[in-house]
C-alpha positions in Angstrom: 14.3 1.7 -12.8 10.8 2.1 -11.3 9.6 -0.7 -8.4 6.4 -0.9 -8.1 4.4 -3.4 -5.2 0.8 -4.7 -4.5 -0.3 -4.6 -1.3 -2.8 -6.3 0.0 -4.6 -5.6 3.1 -7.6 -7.9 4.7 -9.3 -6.2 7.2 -11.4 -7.6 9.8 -14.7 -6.0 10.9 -13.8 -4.0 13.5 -10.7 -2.4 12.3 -12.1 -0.9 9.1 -11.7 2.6 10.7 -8.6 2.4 12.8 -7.3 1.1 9.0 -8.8 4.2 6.8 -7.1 6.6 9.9 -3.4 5.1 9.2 -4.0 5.4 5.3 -4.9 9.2 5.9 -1.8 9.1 7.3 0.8 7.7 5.7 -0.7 8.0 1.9 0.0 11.8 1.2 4.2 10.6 2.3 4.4 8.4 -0.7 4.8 11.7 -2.9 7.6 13.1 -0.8 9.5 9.8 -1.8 8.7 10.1 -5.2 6.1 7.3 -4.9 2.8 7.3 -6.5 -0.3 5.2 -6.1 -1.3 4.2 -9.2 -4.6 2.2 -7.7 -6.5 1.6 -4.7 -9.1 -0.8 -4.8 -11.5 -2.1 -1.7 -14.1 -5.1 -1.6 -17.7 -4.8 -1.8 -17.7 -5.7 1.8 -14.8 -3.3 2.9 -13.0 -6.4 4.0 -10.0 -6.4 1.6 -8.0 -3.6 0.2 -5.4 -3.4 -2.6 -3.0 -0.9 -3.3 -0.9 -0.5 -6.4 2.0 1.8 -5.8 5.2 2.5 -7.8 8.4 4.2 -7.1 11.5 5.7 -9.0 13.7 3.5 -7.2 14.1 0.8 -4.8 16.0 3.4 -2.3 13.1 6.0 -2.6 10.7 3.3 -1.7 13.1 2.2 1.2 13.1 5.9 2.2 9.5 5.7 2.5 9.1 2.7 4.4 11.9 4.2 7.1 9.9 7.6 7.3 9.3 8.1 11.2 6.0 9.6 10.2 5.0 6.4 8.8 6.7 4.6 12.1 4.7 6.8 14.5 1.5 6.0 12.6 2.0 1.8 12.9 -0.1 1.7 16.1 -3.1 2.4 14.0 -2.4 -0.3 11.4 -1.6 -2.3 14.5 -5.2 -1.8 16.3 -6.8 -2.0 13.0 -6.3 -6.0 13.0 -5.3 -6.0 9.6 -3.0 -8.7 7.6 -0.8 -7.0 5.0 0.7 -9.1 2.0 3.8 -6.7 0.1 4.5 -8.1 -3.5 6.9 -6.9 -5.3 5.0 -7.0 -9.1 6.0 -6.5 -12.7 3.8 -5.7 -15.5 3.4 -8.9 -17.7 2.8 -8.7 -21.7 -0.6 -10.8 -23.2 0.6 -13.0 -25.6 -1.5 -13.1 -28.9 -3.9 -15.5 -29.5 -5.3 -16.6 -33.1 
């Protein structure tokens, strides 16, 4: 059964491009864990980010979270000052109205 998340990321000022560094980083695993990013959205003022990202499974998005490549790269999301929200997210039907 696919998972899929919203993250949302607000970045302060400063740490706009110690943010966009760990992103060049760790984006391009999410396909070697079968995970795709279906959207990323950013502010006007580059101060929030979203990300909507799906995988096959809860264990290949697990497997992606525990890459040491994504580890090794938390010191730039750490400098980077920014406060990270994970949902977990479903897709929601519109009901009809008359």
């Amino acid at each position: 059964m696919t998972v899929t998340f919203l993250m949302i990321a607000r970045l302060p000022d400063a740490g706009l491009d110690a943010f966009d560094s760990y992103e060049r980083a760790v984006l391009p695993l999410l396909a070697e864990h079968g995970g795709r990013l279906e959207r990323r959205l950013r502010s006007l003022d580059d101060r929030v980010e979203a990300h909507l990202v799906s995988f096959p499974t809860e264990e290949d998005f697990t497997a992606y979270r525990a890459d040491p490549r994504r580890h090794t790269a938390t010191p730039l999301l750490e400098s980077s000052g920014a406060a990270v929200e994970l949902l977990a997210v479903r897709d929601v039907q519109s009901a009809s109205r008359p």
